[in-house]
C-alpha positions as CSV (number, residue, x, y, z in Angstrom):
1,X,-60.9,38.5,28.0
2,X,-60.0,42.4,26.3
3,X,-62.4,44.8,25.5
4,X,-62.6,44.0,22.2
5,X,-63.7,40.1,22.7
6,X,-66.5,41.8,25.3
7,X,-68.0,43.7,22.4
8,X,-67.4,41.0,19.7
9,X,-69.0,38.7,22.2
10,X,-72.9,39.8,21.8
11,X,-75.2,37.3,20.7
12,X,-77.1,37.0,17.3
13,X,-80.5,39.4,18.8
14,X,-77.8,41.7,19.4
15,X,-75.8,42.4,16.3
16,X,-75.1,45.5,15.1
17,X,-73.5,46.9,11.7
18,X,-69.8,46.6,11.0
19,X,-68.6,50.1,10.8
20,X,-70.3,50.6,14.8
21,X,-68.6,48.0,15.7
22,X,-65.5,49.2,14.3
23,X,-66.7,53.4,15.8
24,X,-67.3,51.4,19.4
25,X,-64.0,49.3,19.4
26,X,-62.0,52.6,18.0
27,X,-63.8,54.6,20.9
28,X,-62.3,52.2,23.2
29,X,-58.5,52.2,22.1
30,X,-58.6,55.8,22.3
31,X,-60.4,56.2,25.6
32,X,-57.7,53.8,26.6
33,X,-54.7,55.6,25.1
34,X,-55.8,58.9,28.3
35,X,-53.9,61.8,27.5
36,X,-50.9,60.7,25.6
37,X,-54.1,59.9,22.9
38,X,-53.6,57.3,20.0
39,X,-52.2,58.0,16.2
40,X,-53.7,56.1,13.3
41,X,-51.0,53.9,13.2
42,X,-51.3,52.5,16.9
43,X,-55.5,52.4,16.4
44,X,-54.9,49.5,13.2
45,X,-51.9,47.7,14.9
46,X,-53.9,47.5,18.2
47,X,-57.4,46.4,15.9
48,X,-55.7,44.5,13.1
49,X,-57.5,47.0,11.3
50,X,-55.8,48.4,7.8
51,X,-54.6,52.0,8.2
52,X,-57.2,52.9,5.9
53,X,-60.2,51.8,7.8
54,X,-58.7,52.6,10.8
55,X,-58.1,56.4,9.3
56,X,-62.1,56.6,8.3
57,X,-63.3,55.3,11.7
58,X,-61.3,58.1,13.6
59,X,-62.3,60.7,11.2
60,X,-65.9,59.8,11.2
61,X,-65.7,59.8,15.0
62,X,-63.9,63.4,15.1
63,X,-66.3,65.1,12.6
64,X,-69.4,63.8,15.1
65,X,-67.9,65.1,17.9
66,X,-66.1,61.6,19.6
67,X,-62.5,62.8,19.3
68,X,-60.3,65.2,18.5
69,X,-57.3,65.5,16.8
70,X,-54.2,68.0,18.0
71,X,-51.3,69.3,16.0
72,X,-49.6,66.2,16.4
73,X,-52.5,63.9,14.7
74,X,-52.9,62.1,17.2
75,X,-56.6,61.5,18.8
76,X,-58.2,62.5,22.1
77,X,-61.6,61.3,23.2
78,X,-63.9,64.1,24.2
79,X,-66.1,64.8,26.8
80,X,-69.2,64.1,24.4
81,X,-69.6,60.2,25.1
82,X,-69.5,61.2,28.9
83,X,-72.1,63.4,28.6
84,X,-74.0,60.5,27.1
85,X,-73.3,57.8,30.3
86,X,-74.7,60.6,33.0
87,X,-77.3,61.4,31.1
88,X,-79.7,58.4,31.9
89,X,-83.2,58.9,31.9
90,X,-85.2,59.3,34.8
91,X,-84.0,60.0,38.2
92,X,-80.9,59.1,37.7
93,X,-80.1,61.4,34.9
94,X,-77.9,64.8,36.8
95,X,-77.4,66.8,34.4
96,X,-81.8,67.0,34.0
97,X,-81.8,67.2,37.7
98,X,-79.3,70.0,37.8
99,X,-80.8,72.0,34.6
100,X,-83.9,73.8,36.8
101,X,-81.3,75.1,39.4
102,X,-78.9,76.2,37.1
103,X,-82.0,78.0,35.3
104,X,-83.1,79.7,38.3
105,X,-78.8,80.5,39.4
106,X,-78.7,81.7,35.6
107,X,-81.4,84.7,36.5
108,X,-79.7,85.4,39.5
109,X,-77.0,86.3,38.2
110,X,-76.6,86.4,34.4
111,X,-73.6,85.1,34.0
112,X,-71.7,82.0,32.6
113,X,-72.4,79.1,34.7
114,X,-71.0,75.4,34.1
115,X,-72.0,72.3,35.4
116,X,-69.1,70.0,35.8
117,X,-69.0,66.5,37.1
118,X,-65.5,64.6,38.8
119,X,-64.3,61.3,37.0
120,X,-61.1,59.9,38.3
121,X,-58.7,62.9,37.6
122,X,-60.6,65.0,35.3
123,X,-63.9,66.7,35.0
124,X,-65.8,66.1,32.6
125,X,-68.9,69.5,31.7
126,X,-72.0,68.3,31.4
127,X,-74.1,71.5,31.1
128,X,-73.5,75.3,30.2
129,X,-75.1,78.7,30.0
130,X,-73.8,81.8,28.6
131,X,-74.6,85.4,29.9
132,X,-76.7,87.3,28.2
133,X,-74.6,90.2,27.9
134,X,-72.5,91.9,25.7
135,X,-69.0,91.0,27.2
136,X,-68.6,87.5,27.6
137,X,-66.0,85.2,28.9
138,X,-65.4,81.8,27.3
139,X,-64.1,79.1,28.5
140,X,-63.2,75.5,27.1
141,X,-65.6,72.3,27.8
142,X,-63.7,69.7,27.0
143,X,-61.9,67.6,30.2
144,X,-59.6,69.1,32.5
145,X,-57.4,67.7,34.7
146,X,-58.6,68.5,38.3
147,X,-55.9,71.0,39.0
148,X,-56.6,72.9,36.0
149,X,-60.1,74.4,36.6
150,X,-61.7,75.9,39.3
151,X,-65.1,72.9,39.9
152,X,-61.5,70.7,40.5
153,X,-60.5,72.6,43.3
154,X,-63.7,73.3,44.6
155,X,-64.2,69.1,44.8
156,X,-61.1,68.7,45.9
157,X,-61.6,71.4,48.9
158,X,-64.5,69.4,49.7
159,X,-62.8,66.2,50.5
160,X,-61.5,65.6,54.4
161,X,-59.7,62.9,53.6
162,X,-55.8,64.2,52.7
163,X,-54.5,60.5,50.8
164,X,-57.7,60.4,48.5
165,X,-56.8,64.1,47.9
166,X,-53.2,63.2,46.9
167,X,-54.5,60.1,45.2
168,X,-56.7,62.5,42.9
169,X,-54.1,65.2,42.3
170,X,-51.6,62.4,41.2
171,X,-54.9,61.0,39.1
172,X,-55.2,64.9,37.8
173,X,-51.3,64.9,37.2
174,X,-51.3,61.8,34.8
175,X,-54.6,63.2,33.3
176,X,-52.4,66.5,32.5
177,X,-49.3,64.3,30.6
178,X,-47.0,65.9,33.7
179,X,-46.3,66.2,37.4
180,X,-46.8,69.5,39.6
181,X,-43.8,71.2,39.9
182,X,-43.1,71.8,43.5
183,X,-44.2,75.3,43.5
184,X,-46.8,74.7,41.6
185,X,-47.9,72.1,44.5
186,X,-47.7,74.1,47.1
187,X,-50.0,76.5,45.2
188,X,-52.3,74.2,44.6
189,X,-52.3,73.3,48.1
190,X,-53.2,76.9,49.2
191,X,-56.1,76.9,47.4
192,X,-57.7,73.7,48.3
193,X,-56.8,75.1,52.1
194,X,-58.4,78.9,50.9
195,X,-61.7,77.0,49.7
196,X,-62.1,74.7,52.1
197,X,-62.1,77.7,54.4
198,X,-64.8,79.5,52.6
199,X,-66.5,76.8,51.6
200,X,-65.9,78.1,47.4
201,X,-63.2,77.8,45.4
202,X,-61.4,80.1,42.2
203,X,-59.0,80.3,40.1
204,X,-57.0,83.1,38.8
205,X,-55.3,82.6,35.6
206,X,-54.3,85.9,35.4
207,X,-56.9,86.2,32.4
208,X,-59.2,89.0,34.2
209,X,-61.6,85.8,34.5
210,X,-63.2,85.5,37.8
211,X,-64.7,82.0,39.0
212,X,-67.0,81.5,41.7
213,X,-67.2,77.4,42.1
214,X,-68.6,75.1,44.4
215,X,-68.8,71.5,45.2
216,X,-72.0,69.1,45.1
217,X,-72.6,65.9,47.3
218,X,-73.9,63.0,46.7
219,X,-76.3,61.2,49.4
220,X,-73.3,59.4,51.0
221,X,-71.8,63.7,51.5
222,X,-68.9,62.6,49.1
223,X,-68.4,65.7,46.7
224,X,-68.7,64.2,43.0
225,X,-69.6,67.5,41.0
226,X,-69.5,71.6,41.1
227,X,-71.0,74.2,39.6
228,X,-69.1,77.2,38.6
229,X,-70.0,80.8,38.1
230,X,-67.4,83.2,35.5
231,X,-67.3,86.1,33.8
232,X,-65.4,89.5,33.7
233,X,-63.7,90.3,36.3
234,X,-64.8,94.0,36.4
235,X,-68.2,93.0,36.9
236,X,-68.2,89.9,39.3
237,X,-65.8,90.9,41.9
238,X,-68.1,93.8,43.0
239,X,-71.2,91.5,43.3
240,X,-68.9,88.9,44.4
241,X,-70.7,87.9,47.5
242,X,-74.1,87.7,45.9
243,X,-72.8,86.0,43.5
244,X,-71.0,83.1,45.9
245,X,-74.3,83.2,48.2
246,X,-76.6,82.0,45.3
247,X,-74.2,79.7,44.5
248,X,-74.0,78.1,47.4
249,X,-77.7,78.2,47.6
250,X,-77.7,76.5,44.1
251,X,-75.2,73.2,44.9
252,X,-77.1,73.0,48.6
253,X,-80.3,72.4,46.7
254,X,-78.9,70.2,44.2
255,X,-76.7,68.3,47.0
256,X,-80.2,68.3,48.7
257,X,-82.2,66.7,45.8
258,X,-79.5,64.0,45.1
259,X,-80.4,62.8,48.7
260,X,-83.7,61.7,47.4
């Protein structure tokens, strides 16, 4: 059975209106479609849907936040419906779990602080807080391929288990639309080794951006989330070690709490 005969398959109690159904089904095609993303056309042929509909059902979906569209016109899904799945009520629910710390992190330090959890090759950012001050780095919250960010690194440094490290990279590589370039392996690998040794990982993009990140656990001690402290370089990397000390102290507790 496909995806779409599992949604079409609810009974009477559970019907819902046509153009959801259409939204869900669209959602799926283009969550499907990872990061080569999905054009108009390819959403109707894969549907049967007219271009027309098809056309509204992605737009409505980009201007509430679903998808985007690039230069290209073709569709992405966003981090937005992920946000949605963690987010389950009660204990369950990490991103409510995680808020309190990242409060508390967020006086120590003052400074931009994301939340970020690992899902297959990407990461997906649940929760954010800006610093209060006047100079302000920003950074984008949409999904990055493992590689890419900093929380990546730092959950990848946390792993002891070198073929589900190479299974992720390649996982982060197709989640990218391209392969590490040798060099740009070997870099990569210097930095998982450079973490693991101080037990927090950074990246430098070369963007005056510094990045304090470190990895959460889960009960079973499998790293599945990080949190990430950033901001002008000028200011962290004098406070540098306060700043990776109350981070630390932030993800223990948190690794601590999902233990419960």
């Amino acid at each position: 059975m496909n995806e779409s005969a599992e949604i079409t398959s609810a009974g009477p109690g559970a019907r819902t209106s046509s153009s959801l159904h259409r939204g869900l089904l669209v959602l799926e095609v283009v969550a499907q479609s990872g990061a080569k993303g999905a054009s108009v056309t390819e959403v109707a042929t894969r549907l049967d849907f007219d271009k027309s509909t098809a056309s509204r059902t992605l737009s409505t979906l980009r201007s509430i936040g679903y998808l985007h569209q690039d230069a290209a016109r073709r569709y992405f899904s966003t981090s937005k419906l992920s946000k949605l799945a963690v987010r389950r009520p009660g204990e369950n629910d990490f991103a409510a779990l995680a808020r309190e710390r990242l409060e508390d992190l967020h006086r120590q330090v003052d400074e931009a602080i994301h939340l970020a959890i690992a899902d297959g090759g990407e990461m997906l950012f649940l929760d954010y807080m800006q610093t209060s001050k006047v100079v302000r780095s920003e950074e984008s919250t949409k999904p990055r391929p493992l590689h890419e960010v900093a929380v990546g690194i730092a959950v990848l440094a946390a792993l002891d288990d070198e073929a589900r490290i190479d299974e992720l990279i390649a996982d982060s590589e197709r989640a990218a639309g391209e392969a590490l370039s040798a060099r740009e392996r070997r870099t990569l690998d210097h930095e998982i080794a450079r973490a693991r040794e101080r037990g927090w990982a950074t990246l430098n993009r070369d963007d005056d951006v510094s990045r304090v990140a470190v990895a959460i656990a889960n009960r079973d001690g499998a790293p599945i989330a990080a949190i990430c402290v950033y901001g002008p370089s000028y200011r962290l990397d004098p406070i540098q070690e306060t700043i990776v000390q109350a981070t630390m102290a932030s993800a223990s507790d948190l690794s601590t709490a999902l233990e419960q």
